[in-house]
Backbone as XML, in Angstrom:
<?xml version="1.0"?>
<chain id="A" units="angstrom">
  <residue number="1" name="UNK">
    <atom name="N" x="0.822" y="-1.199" z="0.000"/>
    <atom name="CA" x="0.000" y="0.000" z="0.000"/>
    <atom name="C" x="0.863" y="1.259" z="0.000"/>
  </residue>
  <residue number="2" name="UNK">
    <atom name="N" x="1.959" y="0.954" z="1.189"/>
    <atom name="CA" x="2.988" y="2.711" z="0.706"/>
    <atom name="C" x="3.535" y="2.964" z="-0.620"/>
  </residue>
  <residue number="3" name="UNK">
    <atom name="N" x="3.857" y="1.757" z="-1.277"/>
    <atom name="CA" x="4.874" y="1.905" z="-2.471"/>
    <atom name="C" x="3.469" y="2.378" z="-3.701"/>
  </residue>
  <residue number="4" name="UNK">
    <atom name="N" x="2.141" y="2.045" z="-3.433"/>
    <atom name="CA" x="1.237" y="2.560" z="-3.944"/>
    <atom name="C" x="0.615" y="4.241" z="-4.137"/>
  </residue>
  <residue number="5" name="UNK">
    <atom name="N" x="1.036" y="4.427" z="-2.866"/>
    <atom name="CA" x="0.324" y="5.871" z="-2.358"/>
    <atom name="C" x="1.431" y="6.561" z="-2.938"/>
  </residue>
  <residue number="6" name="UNK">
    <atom name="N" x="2.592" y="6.385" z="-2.999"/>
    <atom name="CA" x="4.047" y="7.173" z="-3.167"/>
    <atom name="C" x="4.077" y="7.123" z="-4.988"/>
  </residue>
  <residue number="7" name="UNK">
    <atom name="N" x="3.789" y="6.086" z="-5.329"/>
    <atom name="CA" x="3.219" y="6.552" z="-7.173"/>
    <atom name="C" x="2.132" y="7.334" z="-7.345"/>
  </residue>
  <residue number="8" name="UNK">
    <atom name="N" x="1.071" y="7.010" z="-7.107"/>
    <atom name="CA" x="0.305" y="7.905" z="-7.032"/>
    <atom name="C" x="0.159" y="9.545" z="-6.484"/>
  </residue>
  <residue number="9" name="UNK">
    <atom name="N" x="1.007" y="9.519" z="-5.599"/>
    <atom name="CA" x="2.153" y="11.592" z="-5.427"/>
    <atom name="C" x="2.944" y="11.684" z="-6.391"/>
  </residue>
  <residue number="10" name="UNK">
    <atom name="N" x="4.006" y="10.848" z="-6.899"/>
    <atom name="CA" x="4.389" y="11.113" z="-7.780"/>
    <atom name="C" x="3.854" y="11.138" z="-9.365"/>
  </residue>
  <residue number="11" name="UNK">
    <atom name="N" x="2.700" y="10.481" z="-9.594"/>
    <atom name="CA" x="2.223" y="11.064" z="-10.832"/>
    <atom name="C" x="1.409" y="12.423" z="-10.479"/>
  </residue>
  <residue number="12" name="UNK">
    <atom name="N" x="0.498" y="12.178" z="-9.790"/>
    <atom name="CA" x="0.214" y="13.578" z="-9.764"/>
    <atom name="C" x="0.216" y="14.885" z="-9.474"/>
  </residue>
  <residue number="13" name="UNK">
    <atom name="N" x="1.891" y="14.594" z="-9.250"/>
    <atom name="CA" x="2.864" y="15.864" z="-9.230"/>
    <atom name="C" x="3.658" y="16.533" z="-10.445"/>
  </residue>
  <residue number="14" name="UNK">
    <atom name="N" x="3.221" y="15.591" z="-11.491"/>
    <atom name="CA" x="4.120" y="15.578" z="-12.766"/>
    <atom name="C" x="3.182" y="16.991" z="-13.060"/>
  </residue>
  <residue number="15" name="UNK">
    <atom name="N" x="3.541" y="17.695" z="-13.774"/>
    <atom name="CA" x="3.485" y="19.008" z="-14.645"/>
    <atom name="C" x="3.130" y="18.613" z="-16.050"/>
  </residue>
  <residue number="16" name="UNK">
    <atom name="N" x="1.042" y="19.361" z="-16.554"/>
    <atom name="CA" x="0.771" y="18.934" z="-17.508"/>
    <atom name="C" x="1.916" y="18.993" z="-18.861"/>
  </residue>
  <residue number="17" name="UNK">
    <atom name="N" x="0.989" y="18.138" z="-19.954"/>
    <atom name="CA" x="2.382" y="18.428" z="-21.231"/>
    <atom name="C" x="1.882" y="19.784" z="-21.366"/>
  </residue>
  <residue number="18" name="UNK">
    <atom name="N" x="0.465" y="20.382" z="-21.456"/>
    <atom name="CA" x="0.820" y="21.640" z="-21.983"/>
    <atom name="C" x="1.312" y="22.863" z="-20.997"/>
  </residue>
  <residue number="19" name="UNK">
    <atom name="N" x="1.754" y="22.601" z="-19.838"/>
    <atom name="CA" x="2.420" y="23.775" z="-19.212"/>
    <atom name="C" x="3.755" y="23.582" z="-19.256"/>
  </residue>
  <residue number="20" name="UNK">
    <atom name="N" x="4.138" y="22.058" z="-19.578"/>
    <atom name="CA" x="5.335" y="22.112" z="-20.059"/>
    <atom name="C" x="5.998" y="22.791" z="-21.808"/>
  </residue>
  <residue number="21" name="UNK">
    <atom name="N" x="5.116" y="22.384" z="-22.566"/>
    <atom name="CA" x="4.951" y="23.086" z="-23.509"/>
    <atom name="C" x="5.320" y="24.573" z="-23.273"/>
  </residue>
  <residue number="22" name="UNK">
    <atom name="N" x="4.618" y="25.294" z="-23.128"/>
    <atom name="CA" x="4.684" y="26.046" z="-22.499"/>
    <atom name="C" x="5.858" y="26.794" z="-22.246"/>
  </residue>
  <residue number="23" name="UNK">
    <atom name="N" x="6.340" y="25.994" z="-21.431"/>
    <atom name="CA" x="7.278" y="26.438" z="-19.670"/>
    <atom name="C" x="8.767" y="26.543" z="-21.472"/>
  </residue>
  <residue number="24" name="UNK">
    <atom name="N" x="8.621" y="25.921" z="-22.371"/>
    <atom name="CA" x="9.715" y="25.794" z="-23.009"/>
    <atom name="C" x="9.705" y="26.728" z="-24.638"/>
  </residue>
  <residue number="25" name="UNK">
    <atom name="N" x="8.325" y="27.651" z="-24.302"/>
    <atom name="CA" x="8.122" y="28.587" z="-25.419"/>
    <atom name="C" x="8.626" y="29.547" z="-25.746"/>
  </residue>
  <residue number="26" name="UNK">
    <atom name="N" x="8.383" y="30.393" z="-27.107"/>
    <atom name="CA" x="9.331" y="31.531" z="-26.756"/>
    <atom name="C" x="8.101" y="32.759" z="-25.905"/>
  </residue>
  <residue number="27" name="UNK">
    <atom name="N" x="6.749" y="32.313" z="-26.379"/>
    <atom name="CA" x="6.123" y="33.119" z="-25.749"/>
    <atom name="C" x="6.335" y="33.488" z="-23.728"/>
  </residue>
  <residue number="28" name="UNK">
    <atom name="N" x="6.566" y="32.154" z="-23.488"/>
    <atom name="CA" x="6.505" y="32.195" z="-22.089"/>
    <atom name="C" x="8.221" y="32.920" z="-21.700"/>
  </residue>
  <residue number="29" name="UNK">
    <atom name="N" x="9.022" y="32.606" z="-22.650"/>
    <atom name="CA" x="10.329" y="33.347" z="-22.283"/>
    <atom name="C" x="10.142" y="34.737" z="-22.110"/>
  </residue>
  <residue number="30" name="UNK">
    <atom name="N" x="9.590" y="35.397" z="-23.079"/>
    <atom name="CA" x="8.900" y="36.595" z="-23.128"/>
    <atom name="C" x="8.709" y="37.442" z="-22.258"/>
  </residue>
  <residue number="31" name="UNK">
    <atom name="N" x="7.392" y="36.761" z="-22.135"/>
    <atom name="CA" x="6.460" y="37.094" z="-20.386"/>
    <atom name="C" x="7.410" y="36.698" z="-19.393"/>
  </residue>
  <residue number="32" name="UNK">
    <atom name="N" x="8.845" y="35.927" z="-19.279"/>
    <atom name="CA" x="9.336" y="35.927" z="-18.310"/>
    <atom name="C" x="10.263" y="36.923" z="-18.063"/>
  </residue>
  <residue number="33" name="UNK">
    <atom name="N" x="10.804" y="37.333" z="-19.086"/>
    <atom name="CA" x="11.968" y="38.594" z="-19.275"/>
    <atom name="C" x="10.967" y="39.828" z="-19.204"/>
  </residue>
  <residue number="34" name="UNK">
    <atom name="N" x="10.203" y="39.787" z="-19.564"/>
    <atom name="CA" x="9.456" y="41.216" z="-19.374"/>
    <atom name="C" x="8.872" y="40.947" z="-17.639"/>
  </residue>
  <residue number="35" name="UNK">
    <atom name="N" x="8.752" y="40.238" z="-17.240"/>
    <atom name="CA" x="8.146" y="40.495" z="-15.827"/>
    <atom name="C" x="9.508" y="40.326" z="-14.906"/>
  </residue>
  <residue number="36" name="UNK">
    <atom name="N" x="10.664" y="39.888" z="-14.832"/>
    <atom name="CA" x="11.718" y="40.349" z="-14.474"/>
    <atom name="C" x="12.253" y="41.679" z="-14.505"/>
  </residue>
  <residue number="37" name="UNK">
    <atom name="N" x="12.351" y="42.156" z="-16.040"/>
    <atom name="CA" x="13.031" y="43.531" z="-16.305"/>
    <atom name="C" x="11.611" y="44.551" z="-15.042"/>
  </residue>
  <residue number="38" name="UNK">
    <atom name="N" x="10.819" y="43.980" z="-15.698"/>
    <atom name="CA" x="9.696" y="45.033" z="-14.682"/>
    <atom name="C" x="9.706" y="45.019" z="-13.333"/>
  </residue>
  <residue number="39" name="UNK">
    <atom name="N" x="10.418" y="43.847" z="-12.057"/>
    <atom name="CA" x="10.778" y="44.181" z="-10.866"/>
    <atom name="C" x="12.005" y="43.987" z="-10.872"/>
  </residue>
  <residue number="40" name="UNK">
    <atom name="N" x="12.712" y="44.717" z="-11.517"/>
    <atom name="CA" x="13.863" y="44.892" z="-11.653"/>
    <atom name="C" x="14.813" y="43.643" z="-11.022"/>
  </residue>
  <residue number="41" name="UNK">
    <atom name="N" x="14.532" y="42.851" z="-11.859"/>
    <atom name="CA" x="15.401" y="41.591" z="-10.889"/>
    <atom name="C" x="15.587" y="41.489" z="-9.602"/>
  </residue>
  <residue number="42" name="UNK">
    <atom name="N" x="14.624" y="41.938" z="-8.685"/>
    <atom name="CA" x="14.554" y="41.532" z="-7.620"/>
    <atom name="C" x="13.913" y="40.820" z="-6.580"/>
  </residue>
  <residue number="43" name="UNK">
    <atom name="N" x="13.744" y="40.042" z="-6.165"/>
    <atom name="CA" x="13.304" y="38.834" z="-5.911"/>
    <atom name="C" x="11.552" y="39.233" z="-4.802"/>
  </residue>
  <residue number="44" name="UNK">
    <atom name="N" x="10.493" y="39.347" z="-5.576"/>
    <atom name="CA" x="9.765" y="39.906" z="-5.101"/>
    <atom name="C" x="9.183" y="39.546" z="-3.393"/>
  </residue>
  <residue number="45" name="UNK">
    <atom name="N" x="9.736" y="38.620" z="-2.730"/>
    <atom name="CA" x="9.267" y="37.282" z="-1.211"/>
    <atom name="C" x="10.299" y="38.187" z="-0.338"/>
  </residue>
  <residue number="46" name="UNK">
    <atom name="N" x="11.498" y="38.014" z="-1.010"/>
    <atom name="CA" x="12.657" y="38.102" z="0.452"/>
    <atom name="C" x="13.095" y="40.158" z="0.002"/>
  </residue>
  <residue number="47" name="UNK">
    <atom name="N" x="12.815" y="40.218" z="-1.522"/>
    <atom name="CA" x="13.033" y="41.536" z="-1.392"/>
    <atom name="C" x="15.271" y="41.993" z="-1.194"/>
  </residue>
  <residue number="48" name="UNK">
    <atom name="N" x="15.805" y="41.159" z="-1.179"/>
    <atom name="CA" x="17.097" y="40.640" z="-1.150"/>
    <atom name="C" x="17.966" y="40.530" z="-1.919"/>
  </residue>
  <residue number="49" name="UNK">
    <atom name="N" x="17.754" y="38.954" z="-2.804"/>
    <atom name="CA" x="18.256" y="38.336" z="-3.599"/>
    <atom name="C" x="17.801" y="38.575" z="-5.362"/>
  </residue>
  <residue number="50" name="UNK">
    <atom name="N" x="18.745" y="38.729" z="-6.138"/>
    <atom name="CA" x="18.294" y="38.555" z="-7.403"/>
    <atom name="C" x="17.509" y="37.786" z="-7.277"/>
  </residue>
  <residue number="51" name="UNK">
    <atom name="N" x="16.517" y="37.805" z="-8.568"/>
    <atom name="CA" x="15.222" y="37.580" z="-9.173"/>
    <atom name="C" x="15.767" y="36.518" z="-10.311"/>
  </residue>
  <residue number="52" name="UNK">
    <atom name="N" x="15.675" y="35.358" z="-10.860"/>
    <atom name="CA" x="16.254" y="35.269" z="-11.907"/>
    <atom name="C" x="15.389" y="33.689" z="-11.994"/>
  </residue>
  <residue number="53" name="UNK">
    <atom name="N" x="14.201" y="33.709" z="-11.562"/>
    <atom name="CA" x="12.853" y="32.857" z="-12.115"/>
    <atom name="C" x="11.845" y="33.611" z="-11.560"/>
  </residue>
  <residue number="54" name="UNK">
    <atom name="N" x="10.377" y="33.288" z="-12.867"/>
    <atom name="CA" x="9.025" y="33.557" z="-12.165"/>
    <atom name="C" x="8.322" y="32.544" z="-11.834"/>
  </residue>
  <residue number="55" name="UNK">
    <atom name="N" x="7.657" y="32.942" z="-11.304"/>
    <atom name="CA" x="6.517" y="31.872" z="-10.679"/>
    <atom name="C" x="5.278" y="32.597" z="-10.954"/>
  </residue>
  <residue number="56" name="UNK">
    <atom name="N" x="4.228" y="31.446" z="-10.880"/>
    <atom name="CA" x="3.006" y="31.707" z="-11.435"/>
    <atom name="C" x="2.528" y="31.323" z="-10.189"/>
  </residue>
  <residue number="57" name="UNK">
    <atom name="N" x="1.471" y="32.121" z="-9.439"/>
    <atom name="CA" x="0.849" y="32.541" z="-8.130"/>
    <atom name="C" x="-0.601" y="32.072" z="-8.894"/>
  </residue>
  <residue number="58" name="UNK">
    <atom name="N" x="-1.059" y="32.052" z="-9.952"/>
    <atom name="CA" x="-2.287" y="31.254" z="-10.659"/>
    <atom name="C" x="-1.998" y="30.827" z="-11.945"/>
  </residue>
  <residue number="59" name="UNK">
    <atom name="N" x="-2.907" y="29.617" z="-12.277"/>
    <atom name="CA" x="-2.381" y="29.105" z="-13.484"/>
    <atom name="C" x="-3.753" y="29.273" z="-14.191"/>
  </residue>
  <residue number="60" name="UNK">
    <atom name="N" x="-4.712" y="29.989" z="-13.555"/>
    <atom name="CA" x="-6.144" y="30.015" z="-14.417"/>
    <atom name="C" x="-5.738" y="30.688" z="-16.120"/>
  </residue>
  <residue number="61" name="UNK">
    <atom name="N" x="-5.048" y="31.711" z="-16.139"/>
    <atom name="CA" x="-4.709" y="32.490" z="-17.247"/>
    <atom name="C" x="-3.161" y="32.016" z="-18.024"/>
  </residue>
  <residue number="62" name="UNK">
    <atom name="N" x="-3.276" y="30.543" z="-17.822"/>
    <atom name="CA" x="-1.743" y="30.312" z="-18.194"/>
    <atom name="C" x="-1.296" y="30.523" z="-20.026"/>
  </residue>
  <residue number="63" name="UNK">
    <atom name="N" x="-0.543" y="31.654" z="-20.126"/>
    <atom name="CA" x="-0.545" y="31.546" z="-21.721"/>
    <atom name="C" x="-1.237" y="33.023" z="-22.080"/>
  </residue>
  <residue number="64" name="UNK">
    <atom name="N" x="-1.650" y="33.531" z="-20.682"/>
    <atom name="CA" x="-2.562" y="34.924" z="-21.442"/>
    <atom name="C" x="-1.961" y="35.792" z="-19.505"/>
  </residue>
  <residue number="65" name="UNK">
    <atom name="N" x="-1.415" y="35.572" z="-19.263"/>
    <atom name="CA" x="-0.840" y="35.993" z="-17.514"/>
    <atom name="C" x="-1.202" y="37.308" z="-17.878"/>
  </residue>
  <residue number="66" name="UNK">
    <atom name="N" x="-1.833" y="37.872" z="-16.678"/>
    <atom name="CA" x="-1.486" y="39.512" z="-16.364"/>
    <atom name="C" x="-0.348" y="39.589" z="-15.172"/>
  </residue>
  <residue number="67" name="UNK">
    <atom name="N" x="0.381" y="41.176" z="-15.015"/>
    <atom name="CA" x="1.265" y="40.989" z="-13.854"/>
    <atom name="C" x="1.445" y="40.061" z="-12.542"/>
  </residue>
  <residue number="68" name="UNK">
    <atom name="N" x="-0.060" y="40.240" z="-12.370"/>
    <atom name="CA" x="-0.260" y="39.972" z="-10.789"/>
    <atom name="C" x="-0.397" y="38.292" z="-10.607"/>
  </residue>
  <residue number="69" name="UNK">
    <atom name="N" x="-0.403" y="37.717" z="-11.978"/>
    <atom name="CA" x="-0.457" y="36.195" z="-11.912"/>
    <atom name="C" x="0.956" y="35.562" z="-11.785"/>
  </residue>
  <residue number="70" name="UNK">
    <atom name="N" x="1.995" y="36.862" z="-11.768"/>
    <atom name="CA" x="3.548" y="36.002" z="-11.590"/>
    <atom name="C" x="4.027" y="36.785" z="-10.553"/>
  </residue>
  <residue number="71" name="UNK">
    <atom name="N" x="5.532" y="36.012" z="-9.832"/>
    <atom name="CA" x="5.926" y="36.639" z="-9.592"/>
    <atom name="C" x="7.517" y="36.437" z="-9.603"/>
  </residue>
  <residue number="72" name="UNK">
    <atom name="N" x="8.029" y="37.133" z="-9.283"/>
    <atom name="CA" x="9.428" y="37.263" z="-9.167"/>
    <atom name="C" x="10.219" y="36.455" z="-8.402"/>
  </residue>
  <residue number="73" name="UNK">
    <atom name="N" x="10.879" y="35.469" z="-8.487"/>
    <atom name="CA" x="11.855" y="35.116" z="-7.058"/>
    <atom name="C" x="13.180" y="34.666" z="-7.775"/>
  </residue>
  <residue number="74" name="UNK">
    <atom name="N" x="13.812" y="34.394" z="-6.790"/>
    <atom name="CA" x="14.925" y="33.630" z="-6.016"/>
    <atom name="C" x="14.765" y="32.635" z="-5.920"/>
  </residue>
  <residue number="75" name="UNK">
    <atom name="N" x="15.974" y="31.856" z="-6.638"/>
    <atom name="CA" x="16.036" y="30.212" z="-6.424"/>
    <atom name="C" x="15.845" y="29.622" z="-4.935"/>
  </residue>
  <residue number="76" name="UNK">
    <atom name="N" x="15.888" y="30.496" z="-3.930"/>
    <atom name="CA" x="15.226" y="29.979" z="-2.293"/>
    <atom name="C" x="14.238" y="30.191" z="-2.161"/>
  </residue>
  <residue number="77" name="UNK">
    <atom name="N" x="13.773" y="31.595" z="-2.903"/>
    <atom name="CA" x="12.112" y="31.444" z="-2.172"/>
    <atom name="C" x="11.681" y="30.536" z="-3.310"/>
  </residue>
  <residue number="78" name="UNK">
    <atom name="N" x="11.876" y="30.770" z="-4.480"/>
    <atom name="CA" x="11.098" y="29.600" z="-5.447"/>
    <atom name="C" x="10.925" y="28.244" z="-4.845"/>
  </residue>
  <residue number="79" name="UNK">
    <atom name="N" x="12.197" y="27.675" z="-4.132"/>
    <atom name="CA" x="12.123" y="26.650" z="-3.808"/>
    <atom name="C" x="11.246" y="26.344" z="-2.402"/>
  </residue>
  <residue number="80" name="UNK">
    <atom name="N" x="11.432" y="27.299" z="-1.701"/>
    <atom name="CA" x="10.516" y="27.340" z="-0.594"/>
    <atom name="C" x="9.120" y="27.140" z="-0.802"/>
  </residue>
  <residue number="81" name="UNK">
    <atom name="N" x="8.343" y="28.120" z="-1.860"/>
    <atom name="CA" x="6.968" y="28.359" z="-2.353"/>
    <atom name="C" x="6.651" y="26.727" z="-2.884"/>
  </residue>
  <residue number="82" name="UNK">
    <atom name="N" x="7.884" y="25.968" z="-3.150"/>
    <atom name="CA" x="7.230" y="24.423" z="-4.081"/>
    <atom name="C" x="7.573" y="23.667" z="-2.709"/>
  </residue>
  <residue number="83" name="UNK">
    <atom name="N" x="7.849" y="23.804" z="-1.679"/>
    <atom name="CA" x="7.994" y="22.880" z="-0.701"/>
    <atom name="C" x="7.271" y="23.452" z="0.546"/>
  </residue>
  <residue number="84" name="UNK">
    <atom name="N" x="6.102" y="24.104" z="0.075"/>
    <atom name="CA" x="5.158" y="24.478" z="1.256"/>
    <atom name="C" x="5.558" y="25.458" z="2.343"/>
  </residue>
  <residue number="85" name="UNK">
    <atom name="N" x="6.705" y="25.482" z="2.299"/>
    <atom name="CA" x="6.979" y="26.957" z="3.318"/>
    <atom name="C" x="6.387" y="27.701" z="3.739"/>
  </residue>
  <residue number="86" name="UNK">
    <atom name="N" x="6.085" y="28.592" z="2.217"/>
    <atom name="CA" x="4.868" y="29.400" z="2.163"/>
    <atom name="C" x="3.512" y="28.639" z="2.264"/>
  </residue>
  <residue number="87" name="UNK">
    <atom name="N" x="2.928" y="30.016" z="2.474"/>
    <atom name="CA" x="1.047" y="29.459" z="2.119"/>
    <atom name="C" x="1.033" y="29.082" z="0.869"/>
  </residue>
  <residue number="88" name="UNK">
    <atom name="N" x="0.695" y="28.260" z="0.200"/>
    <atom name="CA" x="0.489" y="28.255" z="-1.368"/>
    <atom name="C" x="-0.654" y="28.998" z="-1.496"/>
  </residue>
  <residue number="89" name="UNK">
    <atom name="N" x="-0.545" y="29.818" z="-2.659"/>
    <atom name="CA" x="-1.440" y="30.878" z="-2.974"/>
    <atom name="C" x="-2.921" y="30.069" z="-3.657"/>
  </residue>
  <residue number="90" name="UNK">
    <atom name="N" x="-2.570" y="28.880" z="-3.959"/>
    <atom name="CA" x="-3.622" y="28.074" z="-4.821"/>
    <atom name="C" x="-2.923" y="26.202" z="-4.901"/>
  </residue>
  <residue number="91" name="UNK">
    <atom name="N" x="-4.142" y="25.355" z="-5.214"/>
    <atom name="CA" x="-3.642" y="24.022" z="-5.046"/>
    <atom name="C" x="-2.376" y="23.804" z="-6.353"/>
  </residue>
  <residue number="92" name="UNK">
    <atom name="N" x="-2.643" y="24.649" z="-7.238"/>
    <atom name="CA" x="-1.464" y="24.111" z="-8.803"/>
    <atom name="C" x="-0.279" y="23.840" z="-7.891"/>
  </residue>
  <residue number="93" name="UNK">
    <atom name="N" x="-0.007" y="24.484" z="-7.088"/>
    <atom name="CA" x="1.414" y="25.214" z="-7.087"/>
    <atom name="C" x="2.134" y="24.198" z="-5.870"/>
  </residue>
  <residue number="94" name="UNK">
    <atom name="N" x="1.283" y="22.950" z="-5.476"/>
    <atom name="CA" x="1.224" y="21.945" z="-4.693"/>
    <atom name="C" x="1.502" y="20.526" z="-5.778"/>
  </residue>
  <residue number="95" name="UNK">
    <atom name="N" x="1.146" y="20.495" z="-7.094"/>
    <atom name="CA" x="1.285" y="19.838" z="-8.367"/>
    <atom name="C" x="2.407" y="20.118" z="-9.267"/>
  </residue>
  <residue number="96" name="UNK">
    <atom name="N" x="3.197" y="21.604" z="-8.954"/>
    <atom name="CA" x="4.264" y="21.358" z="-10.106"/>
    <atom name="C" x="5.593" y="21.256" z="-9.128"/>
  </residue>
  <residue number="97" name="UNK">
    <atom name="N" x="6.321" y="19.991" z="-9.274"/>
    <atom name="CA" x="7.825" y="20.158" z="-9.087"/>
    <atom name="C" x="9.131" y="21.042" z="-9.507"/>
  </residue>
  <residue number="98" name="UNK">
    <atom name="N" x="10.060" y="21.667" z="-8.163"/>
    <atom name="CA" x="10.791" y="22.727" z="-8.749"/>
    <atom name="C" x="11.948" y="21.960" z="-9.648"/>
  </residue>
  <residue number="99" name="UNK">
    <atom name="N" x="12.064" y="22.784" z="-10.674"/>
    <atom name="CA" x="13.124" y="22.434" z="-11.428"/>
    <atom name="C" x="14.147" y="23.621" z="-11.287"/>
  </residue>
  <residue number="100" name="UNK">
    <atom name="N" x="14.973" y="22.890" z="-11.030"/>
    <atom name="CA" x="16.780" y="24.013" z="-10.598"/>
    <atom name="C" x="17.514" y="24.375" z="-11.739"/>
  </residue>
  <residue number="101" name="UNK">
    <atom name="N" x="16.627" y="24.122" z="-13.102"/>
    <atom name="CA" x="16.967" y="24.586" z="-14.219"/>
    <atom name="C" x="17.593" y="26.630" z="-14.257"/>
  </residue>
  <residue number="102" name="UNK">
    <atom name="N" x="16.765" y="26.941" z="-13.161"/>
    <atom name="CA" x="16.876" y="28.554" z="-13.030"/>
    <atom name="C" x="15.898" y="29.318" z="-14.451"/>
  </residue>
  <residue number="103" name="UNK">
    <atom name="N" x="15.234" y="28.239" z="-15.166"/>
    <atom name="CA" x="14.296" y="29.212" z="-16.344"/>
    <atom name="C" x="12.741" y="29.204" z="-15.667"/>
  </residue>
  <residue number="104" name="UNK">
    <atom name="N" x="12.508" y="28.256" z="-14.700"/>
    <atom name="CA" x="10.965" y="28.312" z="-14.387"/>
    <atom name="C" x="10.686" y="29.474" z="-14.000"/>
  </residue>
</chain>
């Protein structure tokens, strides 16, 4: 039964194909360099550390984001926000695994 329950977290932690899609567009590069340059690379949580991934705080508008659907961080708070630290702002964000790629 554990080795059951522990596949079953791990599939449905996997990240759909189309937000992966996505996550590897030029559109989403885009929207990621423009919402960086716009808080000036600075890591919007700790306020500190360079900025140099966004995060998506909702995924309702994924592909059409306004500002307030991303935000700015730091490879610590990013990583913090995917390991519950934080409040999660919404359940997605409990479903996608961090990747240390530094582009999410």
């Amino acid at each position: 039964m554990k080795t059951i329950n522990g596949l079953v977290r791990a599939i449905t932690r996997q990240p759909s194909k189309r937000y992966l899609a996505y996550m590897l567009s030029p559109q989403w590069e885009r929207v990621r360099n423009e919402h960086l340059f716009r808080c000036d690379y600075v890591c919007e949580i700790c306020r500190q550390a360079k900025a140099c991934q966004v995060h998506h705080t909702t995924y309702v508008r994924l592909g059409y984001e306004l500002p307030q659907d991303l935000c700015a961080v730091c490879v610590r708070c990013h990583h913090n926000i995917h390991c519950s630290i934080f409040t999660p702002a919404n359940d997605n964000q409990l479903s996608l695994p961090l990747a240390d790629t530094g582009t999410s």
